[in-house]
C-alpha positions in Angstrom: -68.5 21.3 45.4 -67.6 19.4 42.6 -63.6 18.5 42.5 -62.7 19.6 39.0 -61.2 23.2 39.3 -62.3 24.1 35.9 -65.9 24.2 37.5 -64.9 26.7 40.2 -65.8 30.3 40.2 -64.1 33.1 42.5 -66.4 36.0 41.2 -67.7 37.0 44.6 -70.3 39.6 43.3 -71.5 37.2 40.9 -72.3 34.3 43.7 -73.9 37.2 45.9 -76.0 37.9 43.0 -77.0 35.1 42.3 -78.1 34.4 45.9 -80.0 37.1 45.3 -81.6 36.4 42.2 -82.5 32.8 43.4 -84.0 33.8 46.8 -84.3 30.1 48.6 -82.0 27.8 50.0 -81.6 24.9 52.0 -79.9 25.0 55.9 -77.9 21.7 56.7 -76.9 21.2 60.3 -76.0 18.2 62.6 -78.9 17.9 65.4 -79.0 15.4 68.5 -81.5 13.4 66.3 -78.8 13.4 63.5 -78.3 15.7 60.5 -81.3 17.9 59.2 -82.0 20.2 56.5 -84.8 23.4 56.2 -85.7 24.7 53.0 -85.8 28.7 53.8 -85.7 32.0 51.7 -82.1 33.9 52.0 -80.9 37.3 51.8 -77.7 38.2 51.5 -76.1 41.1 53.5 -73.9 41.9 51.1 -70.8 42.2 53.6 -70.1 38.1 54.1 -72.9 37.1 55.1 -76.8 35.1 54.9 -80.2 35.7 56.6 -83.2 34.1 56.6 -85.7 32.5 58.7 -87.6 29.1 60.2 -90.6 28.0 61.7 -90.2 28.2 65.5 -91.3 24.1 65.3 -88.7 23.5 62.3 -86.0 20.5 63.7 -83.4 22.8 62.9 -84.5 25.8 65.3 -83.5 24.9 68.3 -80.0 23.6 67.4 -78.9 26.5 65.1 -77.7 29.1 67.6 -74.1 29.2 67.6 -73.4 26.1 65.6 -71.8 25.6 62.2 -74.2 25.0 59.3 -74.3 24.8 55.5 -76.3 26.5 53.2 -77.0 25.1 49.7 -78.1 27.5 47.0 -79.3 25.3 43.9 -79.2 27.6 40.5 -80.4 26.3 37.3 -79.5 22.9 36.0 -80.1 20.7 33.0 -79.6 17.1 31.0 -76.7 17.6 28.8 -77.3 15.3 25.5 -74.1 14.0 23.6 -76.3 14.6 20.2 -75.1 17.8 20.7 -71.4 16.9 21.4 -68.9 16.6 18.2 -68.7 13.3 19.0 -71.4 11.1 20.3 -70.1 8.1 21.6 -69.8 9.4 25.0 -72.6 9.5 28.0 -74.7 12.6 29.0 -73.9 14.8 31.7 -75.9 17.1 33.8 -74.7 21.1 34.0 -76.1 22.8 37.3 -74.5 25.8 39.4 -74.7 25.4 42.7 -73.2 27.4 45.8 -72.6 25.7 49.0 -71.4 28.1 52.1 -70.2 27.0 55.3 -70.5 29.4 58.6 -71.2 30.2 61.9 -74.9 30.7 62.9 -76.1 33.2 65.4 -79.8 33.8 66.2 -81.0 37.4 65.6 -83.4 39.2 68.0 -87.0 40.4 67.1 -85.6 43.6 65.3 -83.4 41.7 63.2 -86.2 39.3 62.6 -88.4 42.4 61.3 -85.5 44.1 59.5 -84.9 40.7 57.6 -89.1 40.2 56.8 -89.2 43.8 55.1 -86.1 43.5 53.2 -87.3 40.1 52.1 -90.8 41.1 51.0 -89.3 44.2 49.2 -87.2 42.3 47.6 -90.0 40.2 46.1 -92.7 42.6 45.6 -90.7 44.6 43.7 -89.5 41.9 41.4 -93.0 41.5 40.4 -93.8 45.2 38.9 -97.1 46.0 39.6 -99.2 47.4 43.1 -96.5 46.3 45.5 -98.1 44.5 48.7 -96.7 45.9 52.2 -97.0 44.4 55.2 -98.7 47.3 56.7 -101.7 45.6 55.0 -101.6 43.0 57.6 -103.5 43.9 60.8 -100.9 44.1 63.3 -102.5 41.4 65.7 -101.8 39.2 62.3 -98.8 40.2 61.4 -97.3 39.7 65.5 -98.6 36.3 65.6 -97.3 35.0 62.6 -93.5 37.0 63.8 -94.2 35.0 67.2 -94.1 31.5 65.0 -90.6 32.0 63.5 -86.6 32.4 64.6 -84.6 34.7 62.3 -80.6 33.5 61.8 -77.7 35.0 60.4 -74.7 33.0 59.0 -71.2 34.3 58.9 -70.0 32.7 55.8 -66.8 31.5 56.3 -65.8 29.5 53.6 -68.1 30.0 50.0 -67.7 26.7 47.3 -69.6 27.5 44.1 -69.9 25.0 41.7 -70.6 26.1 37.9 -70.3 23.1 35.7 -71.3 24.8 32.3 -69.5 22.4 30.0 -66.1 24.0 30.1 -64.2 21.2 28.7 -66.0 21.5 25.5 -65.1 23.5 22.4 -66.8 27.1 21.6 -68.7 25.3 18.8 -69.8 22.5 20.9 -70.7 25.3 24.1 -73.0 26.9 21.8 -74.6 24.2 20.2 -75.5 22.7 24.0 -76.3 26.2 25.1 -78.8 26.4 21.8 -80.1 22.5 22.5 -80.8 23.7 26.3 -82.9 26.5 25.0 -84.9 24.4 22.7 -85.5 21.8 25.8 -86.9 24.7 28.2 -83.7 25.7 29.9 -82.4 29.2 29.1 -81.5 30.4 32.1 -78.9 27.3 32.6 -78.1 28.5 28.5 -77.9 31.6 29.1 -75.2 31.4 32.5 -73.1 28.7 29.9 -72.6 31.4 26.8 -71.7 34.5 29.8 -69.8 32.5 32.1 -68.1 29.6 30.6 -65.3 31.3 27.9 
């Protein structure tokens, strides 16, 4: 989490959304071969808490039951020129939101596992419009082998640091001239979070 207070956000229904809206995270967590991270999709439950799932093989598997473990959440992010700053003899920056939450893990059994695959895949499929896929498409020989090769985990978030650095310290003209510049560059979502969030 980045130190400066003005970066911080509280807005718990806003960091649950956006865990939400991002859909993949990374899992960090001390092993006996030293520290190791899994790149995983994430659902949150909504009630204080983060599910998702690994590869039965993954480093992290075995060690995650019962331990404490981070979970990074990387939103948008962006180069921050100073040509858009009032004044430009300065140095660039980089705004990014970020969410980093710190828990308990416990491993879930094969009904939680399921539970967590539909919710995931409904999730997704409906965020794409269209003829939705199911997983009763999957012949169920398929479908049990590949649910064989993966561990489902839930994480009791105990402590949640979001980081939303979205040029705060600058004026409402400069804000919107950066927000405009990081539009033109290809970044509107990181635009877009900067005009609603930072005033």
């Amino acid at each position: 989490m980045h130190p400066n207070p003005a970066y911080r956000n509280d807005d718990r229904s806003l960091h649950e959304t956006l865990i939400d809206q991002i859909g993949f995270g990374m899992i960090f967590a001390e092993t006996p071969d030293g520290p190791r991270v899994a790149h995983t999709p994430l659902l949150s439950t909504g009630d204080g808490a983060v599910q998702f799932h690994l590869a039965r093989g993954n480093a992290l598997t075995r060690y995650l039951d019962q331990s404490n473990a981070l979970v990074l959440v990387n939103g948008p992010d962006a180069y921050v020129s100073p040509r858009w700053y009032d004044e430009r003899g300065t140095v660039p920056t980089w705004d990014y939101v970020a969410i980093e939450l710190e828990g308990r893990v416990r491993r879930m059994n094969n009904e939680g596992l399921e539970a967590l695959l539909h919710s995931l895949i409904e999730q997704h499929e409906g965020q794409l419009g269209g003829d939705q896929w199911t997983p009763q498409e999957t012949p169920p020989d398929i479908w049990n082998k590949l649910i064989g090769a993966i561990a489902g985990f839930e994480m009791e978030i105990l402590a949640w640091r979001p980081t939303m650095k979205l040029s705060q310290k600058k004026s409402a003209a400069e804000r919107e001239r950066i927000a405009d510049g990081l539009n033109r560059a290809g970044s509107p979502a990181i635009a877009e979070l900067m005009r609603s969030l930072s005033k």
